[in-house]
LUMLUM-769914 format. One line per 10 residues: number of its first residue (from 0); their letters; for each residue x, y, z of C-alpha. Coordinates in Angstrom, 1 decimal, m for minus. Layout:
# LUMLUM-769914
NUM = A = X,Y,Z ~ ...
//
This chain:
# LUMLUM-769914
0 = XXXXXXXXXX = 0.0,0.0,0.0 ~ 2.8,2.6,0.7 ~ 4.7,1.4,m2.3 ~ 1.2,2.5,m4.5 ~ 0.8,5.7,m2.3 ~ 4.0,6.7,m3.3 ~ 3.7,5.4,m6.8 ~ 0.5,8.0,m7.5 ~ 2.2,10.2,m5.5 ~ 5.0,10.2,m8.5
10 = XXXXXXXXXX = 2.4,10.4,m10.9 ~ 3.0,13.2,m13.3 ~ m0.8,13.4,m13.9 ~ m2.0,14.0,m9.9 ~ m2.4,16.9,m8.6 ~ m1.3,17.5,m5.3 ~ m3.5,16.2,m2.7 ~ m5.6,18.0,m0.1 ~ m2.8,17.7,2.8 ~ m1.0,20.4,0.9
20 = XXXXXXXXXX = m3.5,23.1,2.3 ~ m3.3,21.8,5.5 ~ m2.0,25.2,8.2 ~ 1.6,23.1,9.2 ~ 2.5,23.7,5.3 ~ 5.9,24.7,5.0 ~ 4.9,28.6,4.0 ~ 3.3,28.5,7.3 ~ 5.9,26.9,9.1 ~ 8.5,29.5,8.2
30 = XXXXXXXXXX = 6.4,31.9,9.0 ~ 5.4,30.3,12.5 ~ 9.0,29.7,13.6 ~ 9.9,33.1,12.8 ~ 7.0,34.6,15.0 ~ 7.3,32.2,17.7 ~ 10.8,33.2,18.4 ~ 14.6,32.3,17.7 ~ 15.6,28.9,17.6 ~ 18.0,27.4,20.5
40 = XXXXXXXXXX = 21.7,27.1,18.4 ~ 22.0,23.6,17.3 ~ 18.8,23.1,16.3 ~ 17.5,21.9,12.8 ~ 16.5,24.9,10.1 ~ 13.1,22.8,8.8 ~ 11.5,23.1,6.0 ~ 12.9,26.2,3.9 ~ 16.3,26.7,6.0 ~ 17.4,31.0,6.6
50 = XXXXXXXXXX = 18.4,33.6,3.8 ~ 16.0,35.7,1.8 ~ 13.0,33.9,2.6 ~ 12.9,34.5,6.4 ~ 10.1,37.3,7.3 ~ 11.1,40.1,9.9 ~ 8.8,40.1,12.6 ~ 8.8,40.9,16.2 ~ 10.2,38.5,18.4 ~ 8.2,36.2,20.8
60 = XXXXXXXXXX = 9.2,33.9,23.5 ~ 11.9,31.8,23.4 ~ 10.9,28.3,22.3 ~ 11.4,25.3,24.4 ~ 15.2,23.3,24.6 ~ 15.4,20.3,21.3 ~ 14.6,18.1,24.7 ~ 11.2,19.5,25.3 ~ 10.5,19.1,21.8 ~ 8.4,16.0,20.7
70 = XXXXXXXXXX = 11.1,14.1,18.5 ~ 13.0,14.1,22.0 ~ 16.9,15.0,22.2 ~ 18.8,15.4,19.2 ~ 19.4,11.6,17.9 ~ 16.8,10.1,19.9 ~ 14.8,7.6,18.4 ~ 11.5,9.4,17.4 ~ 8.4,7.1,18.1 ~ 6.2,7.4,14.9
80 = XXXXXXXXXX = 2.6,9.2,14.9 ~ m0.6,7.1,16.3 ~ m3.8,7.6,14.4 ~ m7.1,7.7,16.2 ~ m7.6,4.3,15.9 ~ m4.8,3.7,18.0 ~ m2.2,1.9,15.4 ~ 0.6,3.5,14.3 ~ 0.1,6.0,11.1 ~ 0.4,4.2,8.0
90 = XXXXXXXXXX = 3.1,5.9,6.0 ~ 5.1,7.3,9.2 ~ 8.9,5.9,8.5 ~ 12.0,8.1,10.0 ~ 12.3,11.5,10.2 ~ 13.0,13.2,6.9 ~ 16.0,15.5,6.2 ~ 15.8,19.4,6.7 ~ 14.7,20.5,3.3 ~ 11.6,21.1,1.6
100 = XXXXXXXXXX = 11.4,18.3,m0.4 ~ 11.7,16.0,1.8 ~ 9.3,17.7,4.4 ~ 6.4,18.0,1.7 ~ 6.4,14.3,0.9 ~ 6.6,13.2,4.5 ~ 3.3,15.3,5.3 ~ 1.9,14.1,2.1 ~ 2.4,10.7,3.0 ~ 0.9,11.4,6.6
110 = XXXXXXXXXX = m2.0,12.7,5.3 ~ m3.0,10.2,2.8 ~ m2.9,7.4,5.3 ~ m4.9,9.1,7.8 ~ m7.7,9.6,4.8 ~ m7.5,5.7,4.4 ~ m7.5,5.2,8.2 ~ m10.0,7.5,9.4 ~ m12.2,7.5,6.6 ~ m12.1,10.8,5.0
120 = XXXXXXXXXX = m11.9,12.7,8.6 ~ m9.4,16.0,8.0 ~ m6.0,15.0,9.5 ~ m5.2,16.3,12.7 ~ m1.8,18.9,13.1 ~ 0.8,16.8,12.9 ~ 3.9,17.3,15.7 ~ 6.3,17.7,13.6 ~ 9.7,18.2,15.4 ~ 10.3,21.8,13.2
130 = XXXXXXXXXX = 7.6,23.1,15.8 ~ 7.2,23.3,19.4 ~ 3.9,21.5,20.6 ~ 1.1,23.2,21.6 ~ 1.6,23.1,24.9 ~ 5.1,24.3,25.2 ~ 5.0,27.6,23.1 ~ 1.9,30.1,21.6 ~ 0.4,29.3,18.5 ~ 1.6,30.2,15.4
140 = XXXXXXXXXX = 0.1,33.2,14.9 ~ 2.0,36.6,14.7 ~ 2.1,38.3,18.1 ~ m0.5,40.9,19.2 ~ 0.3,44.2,19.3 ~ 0.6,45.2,23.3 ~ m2.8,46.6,24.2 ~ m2.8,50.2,26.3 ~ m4.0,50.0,30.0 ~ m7.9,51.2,29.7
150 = XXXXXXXXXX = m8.5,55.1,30.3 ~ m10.0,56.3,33.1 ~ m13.3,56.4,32.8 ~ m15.0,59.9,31.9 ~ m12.2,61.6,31.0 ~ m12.0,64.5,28.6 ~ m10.0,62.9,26.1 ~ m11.4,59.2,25.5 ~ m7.7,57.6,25.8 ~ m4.9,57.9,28.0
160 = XXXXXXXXXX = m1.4,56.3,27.7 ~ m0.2,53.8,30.4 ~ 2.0,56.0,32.2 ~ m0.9,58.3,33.4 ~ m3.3,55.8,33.5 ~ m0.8,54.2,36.5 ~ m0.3,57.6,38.2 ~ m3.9,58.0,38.3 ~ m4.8,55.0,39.4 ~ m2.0,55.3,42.5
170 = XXXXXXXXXX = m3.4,58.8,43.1 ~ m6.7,57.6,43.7 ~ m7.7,58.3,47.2 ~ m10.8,59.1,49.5 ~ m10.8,61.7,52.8 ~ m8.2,61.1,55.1 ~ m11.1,61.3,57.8 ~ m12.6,58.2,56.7 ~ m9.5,56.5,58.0 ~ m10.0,54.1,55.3
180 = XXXXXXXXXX = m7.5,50.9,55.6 ~ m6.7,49.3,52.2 ~ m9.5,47.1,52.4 ~ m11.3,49.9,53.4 ~ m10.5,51.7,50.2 ~ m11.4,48.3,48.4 ~ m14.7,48.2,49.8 ~ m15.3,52.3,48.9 ~ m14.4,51.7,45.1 ~ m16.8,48.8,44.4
190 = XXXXXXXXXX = m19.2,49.7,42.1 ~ m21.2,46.4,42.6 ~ m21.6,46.9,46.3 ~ m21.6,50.4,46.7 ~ m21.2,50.6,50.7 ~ m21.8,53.7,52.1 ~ m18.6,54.9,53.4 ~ m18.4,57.3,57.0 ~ m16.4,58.4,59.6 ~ m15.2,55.5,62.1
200 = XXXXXXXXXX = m17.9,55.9,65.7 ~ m14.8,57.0,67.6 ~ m13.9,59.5,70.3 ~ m12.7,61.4,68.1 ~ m15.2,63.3,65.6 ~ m15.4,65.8,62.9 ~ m15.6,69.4,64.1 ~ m19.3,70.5,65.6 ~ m20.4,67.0,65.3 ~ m20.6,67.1,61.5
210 = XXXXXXXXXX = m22.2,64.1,59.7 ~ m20.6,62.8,56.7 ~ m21.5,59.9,54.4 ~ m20.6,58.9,50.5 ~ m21.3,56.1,48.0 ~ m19.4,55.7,44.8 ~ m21.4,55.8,41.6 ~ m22.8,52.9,39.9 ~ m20.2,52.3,37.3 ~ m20.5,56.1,35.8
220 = XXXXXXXXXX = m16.6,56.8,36.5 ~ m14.0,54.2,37.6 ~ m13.2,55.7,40.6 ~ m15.3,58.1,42.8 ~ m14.7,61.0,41.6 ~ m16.0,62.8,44.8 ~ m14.1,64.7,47.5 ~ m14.5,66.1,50.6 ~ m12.4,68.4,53.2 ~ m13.2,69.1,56.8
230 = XXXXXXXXXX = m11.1,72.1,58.3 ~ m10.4,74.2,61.9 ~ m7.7,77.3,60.1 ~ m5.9,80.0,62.0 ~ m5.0,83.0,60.4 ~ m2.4,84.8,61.8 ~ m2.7,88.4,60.3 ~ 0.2,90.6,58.7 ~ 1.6,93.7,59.7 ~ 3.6,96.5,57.7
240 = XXXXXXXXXX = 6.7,97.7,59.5 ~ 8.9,101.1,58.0 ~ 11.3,99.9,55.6 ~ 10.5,96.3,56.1 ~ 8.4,93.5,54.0 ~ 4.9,92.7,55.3 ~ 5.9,90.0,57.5 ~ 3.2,87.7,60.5 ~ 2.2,89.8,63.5 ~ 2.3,88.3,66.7
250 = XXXXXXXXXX = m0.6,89.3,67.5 ~ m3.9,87.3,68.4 ~ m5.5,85.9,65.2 ~ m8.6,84.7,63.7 ~ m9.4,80.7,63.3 ~ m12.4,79.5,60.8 ~ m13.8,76.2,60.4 ~ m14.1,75.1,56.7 ~ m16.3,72.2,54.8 ~ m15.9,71.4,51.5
260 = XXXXXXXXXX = m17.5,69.2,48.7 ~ m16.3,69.2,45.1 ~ m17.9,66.8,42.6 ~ m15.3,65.8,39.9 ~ m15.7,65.4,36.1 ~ m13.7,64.2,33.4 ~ m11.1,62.8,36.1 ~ m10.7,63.1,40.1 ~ m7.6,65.1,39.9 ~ m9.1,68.7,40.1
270 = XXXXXXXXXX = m11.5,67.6,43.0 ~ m8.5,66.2,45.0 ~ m6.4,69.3,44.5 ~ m9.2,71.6,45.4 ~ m10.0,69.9,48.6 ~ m6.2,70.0,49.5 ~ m5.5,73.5,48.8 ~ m8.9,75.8,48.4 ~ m8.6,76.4,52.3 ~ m5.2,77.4,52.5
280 = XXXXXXXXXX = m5.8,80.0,49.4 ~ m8.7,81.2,51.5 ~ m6.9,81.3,54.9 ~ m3.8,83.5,52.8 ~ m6.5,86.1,51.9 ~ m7.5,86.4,55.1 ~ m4.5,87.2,56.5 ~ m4.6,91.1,55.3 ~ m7.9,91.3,57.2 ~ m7.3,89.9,60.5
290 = XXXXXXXXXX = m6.8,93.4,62.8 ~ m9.5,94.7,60.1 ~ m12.3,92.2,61.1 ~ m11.6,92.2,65.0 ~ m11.9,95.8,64.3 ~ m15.8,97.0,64.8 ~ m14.8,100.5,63.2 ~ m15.3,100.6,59.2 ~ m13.0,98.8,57.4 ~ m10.5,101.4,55.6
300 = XXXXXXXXXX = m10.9,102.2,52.3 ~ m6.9,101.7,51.4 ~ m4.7,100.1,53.3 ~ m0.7,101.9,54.2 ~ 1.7,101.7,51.8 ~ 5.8,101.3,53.2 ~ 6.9,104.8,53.8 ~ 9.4,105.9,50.8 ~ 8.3,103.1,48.6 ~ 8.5,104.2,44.7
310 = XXXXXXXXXX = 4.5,105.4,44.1 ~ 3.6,105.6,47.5 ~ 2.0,108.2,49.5 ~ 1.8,109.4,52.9 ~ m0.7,107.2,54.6 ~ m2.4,109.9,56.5 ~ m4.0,110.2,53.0 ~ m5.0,106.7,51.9 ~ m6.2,105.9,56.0 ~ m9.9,106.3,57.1
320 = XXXXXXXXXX = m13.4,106.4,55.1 ~ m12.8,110.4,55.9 ~ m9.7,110.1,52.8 ~ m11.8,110.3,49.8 ~ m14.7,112.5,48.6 ~ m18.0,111.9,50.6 ~ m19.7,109.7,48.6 ~ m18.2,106.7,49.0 ~ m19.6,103.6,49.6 ~ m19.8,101.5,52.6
330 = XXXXXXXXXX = m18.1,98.4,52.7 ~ m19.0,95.5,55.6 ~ m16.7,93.3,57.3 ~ m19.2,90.7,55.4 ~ m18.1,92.2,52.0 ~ m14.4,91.9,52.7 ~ m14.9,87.8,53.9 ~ m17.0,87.4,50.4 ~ m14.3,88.9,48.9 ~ m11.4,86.7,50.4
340 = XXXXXXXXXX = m13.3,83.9,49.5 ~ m14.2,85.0,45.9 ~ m10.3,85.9,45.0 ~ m9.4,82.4,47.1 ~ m11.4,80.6,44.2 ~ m9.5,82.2,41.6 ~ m6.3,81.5,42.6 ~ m6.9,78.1,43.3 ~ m8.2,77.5,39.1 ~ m5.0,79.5,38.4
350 = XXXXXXXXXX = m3.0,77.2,39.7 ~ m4.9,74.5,38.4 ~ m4.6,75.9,35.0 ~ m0.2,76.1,36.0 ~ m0.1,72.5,37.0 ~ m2.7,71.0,34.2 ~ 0.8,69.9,31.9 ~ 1.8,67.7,34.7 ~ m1.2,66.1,35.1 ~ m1.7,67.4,38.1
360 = XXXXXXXXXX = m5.4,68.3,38.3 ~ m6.9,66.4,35.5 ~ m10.5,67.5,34.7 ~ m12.3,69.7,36.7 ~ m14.9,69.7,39.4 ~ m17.8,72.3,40.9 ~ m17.2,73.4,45.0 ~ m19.7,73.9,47.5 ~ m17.8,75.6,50.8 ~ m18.8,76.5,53.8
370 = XXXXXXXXXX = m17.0,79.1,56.4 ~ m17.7,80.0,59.5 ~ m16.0,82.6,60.9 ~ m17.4,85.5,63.3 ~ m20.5,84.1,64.0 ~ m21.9,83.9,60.2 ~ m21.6,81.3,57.7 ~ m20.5,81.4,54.1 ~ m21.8,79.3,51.9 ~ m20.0,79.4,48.4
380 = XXXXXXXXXX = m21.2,77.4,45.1 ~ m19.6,77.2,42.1 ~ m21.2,74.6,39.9 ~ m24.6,72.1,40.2 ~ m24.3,71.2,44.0 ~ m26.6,72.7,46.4 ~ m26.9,73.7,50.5 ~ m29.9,74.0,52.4 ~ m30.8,74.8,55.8 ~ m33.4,73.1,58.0
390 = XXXXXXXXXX = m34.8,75.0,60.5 ~ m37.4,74.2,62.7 ~ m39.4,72.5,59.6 ~ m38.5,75.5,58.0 ~ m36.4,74.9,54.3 ~ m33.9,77.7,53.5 ~ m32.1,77.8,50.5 ~ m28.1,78.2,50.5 ~ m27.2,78.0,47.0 ~ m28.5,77.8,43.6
400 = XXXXXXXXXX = m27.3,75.2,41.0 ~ m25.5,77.0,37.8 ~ m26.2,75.5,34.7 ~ m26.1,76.4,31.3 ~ m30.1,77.2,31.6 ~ m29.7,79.0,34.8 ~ m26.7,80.8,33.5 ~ m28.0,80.6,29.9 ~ m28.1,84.8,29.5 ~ m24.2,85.1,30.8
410 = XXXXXXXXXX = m23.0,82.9,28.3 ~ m25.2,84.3,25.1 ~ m23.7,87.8,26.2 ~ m20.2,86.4,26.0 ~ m21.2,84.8,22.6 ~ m22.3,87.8,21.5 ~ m19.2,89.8,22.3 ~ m16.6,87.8,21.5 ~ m17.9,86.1,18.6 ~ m14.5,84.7,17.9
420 = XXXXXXXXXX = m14.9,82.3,20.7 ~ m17.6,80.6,19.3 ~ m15.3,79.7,16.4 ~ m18.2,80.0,13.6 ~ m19.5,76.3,14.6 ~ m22.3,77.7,17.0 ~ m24.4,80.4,17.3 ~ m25.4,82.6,20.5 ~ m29.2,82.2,19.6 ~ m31.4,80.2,21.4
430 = XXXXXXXXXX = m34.4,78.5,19.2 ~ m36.9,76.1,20.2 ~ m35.7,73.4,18.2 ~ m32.8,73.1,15.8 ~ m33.1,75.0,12.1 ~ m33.3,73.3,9.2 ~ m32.2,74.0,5.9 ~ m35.3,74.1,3.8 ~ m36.5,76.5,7.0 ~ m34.4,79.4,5.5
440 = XXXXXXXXXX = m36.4,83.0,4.9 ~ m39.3,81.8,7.4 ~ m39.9,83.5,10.8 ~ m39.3,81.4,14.1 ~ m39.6,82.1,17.5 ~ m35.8,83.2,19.0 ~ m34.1,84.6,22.0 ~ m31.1,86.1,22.5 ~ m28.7,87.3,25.4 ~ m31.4,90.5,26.5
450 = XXXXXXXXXX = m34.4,88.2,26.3 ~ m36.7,86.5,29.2 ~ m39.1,85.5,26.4 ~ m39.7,84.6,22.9 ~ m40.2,86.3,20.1 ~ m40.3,85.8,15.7 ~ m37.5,86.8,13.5 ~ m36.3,85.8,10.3 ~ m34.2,83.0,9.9 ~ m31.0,83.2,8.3
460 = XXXXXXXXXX = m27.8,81.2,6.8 ~ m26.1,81.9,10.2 ~ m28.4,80.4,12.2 ~ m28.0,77.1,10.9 ~ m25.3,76.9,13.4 ~ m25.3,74.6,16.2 ~ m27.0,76.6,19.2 ~ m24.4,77.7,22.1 ~ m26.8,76.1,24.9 ~ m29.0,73.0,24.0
470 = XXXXXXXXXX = m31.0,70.9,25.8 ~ m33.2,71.5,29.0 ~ m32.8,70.4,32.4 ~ m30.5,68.0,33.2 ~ m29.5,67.1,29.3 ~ m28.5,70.7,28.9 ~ m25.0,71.4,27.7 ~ m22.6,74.7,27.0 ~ m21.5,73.7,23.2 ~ m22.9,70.2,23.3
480 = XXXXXXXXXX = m20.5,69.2,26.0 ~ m20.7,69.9,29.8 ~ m24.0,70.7,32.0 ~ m22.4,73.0,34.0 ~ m20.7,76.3,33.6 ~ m19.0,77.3,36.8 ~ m16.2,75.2,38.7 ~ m12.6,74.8,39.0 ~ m10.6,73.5,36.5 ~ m11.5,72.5,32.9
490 = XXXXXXXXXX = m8.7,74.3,31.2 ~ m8.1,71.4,28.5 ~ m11.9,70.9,27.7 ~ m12.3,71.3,24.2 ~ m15.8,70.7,21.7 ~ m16.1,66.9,21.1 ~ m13.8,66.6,17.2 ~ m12.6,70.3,17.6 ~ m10.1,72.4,19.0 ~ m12.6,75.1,20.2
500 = XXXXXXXXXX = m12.0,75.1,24.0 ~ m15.2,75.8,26.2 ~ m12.8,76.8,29.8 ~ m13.5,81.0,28.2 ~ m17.5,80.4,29.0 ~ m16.8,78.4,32.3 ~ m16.7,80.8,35.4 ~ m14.4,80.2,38.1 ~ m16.1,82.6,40.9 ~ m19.1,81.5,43.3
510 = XXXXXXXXXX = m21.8,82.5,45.0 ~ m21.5,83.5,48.5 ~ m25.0,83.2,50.5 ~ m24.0,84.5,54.1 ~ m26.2,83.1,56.8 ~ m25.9,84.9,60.3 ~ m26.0,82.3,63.5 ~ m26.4,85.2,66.1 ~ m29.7,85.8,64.6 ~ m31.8,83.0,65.9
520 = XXXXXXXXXX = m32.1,81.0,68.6 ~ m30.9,77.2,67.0 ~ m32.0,73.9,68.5 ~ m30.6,70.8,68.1 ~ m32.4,69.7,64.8 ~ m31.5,72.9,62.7 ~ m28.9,71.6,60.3 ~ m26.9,72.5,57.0 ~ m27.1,70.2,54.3 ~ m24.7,69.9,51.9
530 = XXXXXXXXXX = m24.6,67.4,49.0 ~ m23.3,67.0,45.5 ~ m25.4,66.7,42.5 ~ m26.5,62.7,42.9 ~ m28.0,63.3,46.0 ~ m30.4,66.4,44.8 ~ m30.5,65.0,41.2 ~ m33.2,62.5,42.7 ~ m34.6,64.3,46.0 ~ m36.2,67.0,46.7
540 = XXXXXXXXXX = m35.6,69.8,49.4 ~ m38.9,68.7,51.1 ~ m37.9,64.7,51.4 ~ m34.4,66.0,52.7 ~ m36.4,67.6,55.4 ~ m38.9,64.8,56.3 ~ m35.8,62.4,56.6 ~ m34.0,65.4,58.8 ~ m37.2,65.2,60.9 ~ m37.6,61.6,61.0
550 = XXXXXXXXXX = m33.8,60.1,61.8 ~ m32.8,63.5,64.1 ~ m36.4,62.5,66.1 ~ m35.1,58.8,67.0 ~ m32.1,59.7,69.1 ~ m31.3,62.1,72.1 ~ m30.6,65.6,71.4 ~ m27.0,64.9,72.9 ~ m26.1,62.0,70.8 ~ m23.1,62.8,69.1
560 = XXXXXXXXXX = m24.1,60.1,66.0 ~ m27.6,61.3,65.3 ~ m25.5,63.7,62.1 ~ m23.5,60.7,60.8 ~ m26.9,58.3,61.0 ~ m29.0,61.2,59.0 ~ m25.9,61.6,56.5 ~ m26.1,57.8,55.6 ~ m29.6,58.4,55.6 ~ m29.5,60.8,53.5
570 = XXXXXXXXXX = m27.4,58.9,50.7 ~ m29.3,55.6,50.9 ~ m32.4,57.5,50.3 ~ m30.8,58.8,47.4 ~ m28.9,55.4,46.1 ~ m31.7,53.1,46.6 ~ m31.8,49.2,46.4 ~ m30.4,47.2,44.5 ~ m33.1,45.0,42.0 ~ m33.4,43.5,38.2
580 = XXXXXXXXXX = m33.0,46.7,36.3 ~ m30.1,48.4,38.7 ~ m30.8,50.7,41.4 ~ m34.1,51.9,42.7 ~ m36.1,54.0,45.1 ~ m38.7,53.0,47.2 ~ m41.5,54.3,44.5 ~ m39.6,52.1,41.6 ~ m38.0,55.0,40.1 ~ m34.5,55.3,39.6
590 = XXXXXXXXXX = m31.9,55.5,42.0 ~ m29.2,58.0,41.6 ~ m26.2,56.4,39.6 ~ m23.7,59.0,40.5 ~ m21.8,59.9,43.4 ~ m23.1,61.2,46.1 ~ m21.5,63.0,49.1 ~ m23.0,64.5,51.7 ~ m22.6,66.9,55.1 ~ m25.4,67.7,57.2
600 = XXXXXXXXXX = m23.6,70.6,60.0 ~ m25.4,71.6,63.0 ~ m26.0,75.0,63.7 ~ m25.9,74.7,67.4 ~ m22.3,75.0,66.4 ~ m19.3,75.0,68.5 ~ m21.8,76.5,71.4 ~ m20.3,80.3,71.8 ~ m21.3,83.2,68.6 ~ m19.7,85.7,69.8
//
């Protein structure tokens, strides 16, 4: 039978059989050996040998020693193939010389017994001792590209390389008073979970008694992109000497306690920074107006100038609200702590915008701060998270949420002035839906930057244009992009497949709501909320004030805990359960799939206003 195999095989009028197509051909087997890696020294050529023919291709891992290989070590008797049935494979004689010849006809011979063996069942891969076996070495295929580490999720630019994507993932971090141990942090970044994180029942506690709780998002962002800061700052005020730099005083100075929330976007990195820094930048403006604010005379209206400075005059002159003509206006010790704060928020995005090359502050993120100093509190917003104040059943609003609907007239007048910055791709018109083409030369309802409400003008080729603010409510974006337009931060947003960047429209400055303690009488119960966006994005001010009632009621007035047990109130309210279709509130709507963060501060305070 072999001698007739080999007979046709000779045959002038056969074609090649089937077994030539097989993958182990010896095309493929150069090419395999190539990929797989560089042969030990010693070790036989196969099939096609080295020169010309050899295809340049990244190396792979080394393959295995010739005694790993299936023919055993080099002159080792090689035990020929078994078919399926059992029995050796007819055909299967010594191993052939290196060569291609001789190569071809022994896998021709292979497969042609196998077809009489088996029946006309395709052959399986033959181990032939030019390869490594499968279970030695890859397969023959040419190596994969190595893939980039996956971005972080809801950043800016889609992509990130591996070297950033590590530093962000070793940056990532919650409050340090969580007092979070790694498992802790573990537990605090599972999406699944989603364990409402707070401050450990311990002696030690937050400043007044503040509550705090937070709850990573529901697979939104990879990380929470939350952050939080909880402060007690002294100030120690400056003084002017003759001749000498402003320098500390040594007299007594002014200490201020400080909250802080700031929501993240497009990355963590400009939360984390703000809640690091935004208190010291506030505590360094404050330090002009220490002896000014324990002062109950009228703050002056210029402060003195070194004697014999270039430009400076005497500072009889520049001292007292007597110094200038009479109609100037008063100024509050109120107006100068707005103020600190105000100038404190642009300096922190300044250096935000310094640092953004070193990825330092990634992203940006909207603040909610609170300051108490002098018997009143601040409350600053910049972006979509919100402060009330529960008093006696009573709801008082701290903040407003800025948005590009709330803001929309701001940024038309921009648009409108600086045309440039709309980069002919929008337009600084607001329409009720978008124009179309055939829609040219009729007369549709419009307003622009002066307008509360609508009115009819003609349309035109240039408002075609993609409308600077679109959408309402929470789908509304500032050139299709972000749904809020103050924060810190944001200096390398740009419009989605543009270059136009959107940071000129975004406002760095808040608003400052001042809230005066020494006014009322507080009990227990009165709190301050604070909380990002998830928690108000699905409740209401009056539920945050039935759960305020409800929790605050079931413990003593002197229990230290009740805050903490309303804060994780508070959030689990706002998360829900989980179910089938994700999260969900009690009434089977959705739960909120961001994160949330919240503070609830007592206005019973530290005890003394005064």
């Amino acid at each position: 039978m072999c001698r007739l195999l080999r007979g046709r095989n000779r045959s002038p009028g056969l074609h090649p059989l089937p077994a030539i197509a097989d993958p182990t051909s010896p095309k493929r087997l150069r090419r395999s050996r190539v990929g797989a890696g560089t042969q030990p020294a010693g070790s036989p050529r196969g099939g096609a040998g080295g020169g010309p023919e050899r295809e340049e291709v990244s190396p792979g891992p080394a393959l295995p020693s010739r005694s790993q290989w299936p023919g055993g070590a080099r002159g080792s008797e090689r035990r020929p193939p078994r078919s399926p049935g059992g029995g050796a494979v007819l055909g299967a004689g010594p191993r052939p010389r290196a060569g291609r010849g001789g190569s071809m006809l022994h896998r021709v011979r292979s497969a042609v017994a196998h077809l009489v063996s088996s029946g006309g069942a395709p052959p399986p891969r033959p181990k032939s001792p030019d390869l490594p076996s499968a279970r030695s070495a890859p397969s023959a295929a040419p190596p994969e590209a190595p893939r980039s580490p996956p971005a972080r999720a809801g950043s800016g630019s889609g992509s990130a390389a591996p070297a950033k994507t590590a530093e962000a993932r070793a940056s990532f971090s919650r409050p340090t008073f969580l007092q979070l141990s790694p498992g802790g942090l573990r537990r605090a970044d599972d999406h699944a979970g989603r364990a409402v994180q707070s401050p450990p029942d311990t002696g030690r506690r937050l400043p007044w008694s503040t509550g705090y709780a937070e709850v990573i998002n529901a697979g939104k962002s990879r990380h929470n992109e939350d952050q939080a800061c909880c402060e007690v700052v002294y100030v120690e005020g400056r003084r002017s000497v003759s001749g000498a730099p402003r320098e500390p005083s040594r007299g007594q100075g002014l200490c201020f306690y400080y909250w802080g929330l700031f929501d993240g976007h497009a990355g963590g990195g400009a939360a984390e920074m703000a809640s690091k820094l935004l208190h010291r930048h506030i505590q360094e403006q404050l330090k002009d107006l220490v002896e000014i604010l324990q002062d109950p005379s009228p703050p002056p209206l210029c402060l003195p100038s070194t004697p014999g400075a270039p430009g400076s005059s005497d500072s009889s002159h520049l001292v007292g609200p007597q110094s200038c003509w009479s109609s100037q206006k008063e100024v509050t010790h109120e107006s100068l702590v707005v103020g600190a704060i105000e100038n404190a928020f642009q300096f922190m995005d300044e250096q935000m915008a310094k640092e953004r090359r070193g990825h330092q502050a990634e992203g940006g993120c909207c603040a909610l701060v609170v300051v108490y100093l002098l018997g009143k509190v601040y409350v600053a917003n910049a972006g979509d998270s919100r402060a009330i104040i529960v008093r006696n059943g009573e709801i008082i609003p701290m903040s407003q949420e800025f948005t590009p609907e709330t803001e929309r007239q701001r940024l038309q007048l921009l648009g409108f002035l600086k045309p440039e910055l709309l980069g002919g791709e929008f337009t600084h018109l607001e329409f009720p839906r978008r124009i179309q083409p055939k829609e040219l030369g009729q007369r549709m309802l419009y307003r622009d930057q002066n307008m509360t409400g609508w009115a009819y003008k003609k349309i035109e080729l240039e408002d075609l244009r993609f409308p600077l603010v679109c959408g309402e409510g929470k789908k509304a974006r500032v050139m299709a992009t972000i749904g809020v337009t103050r924060g810190l931060g944001d200096h390398n947003l740009k419009v989605c497949s543009s270059t136009l960047p959107i940071k000129p429209f975004l406002s760095c400055f808040p608003e400052v709501r001042v809230y005066d303690l020494t006014q009322y009488e507080h009990c227990p119960d009165d709190v301050l909320v604070l909380g990002t966006d998830g928690l108000w994005d699905v409740t209401s001010d009056c539920e945050v004030a039935a759960t305020v009632d409800r929790v605050l009621s079931a413990y003593e007035p002197n229990d230290p805990s009740r805050y903490t047990a309303l804060a994780q109130a508070l959030v689990l309210g706002a998360r829900g359960t989980p179910r089938d279709r994700g999260w969900r509130l009690p009434n089977n709507k959705l739960g909120s799939g961001d994160d949330i963060s919240v503070f609830v501060i007592p206005l019973g305070g530290p005890g003394s206003y005064s």
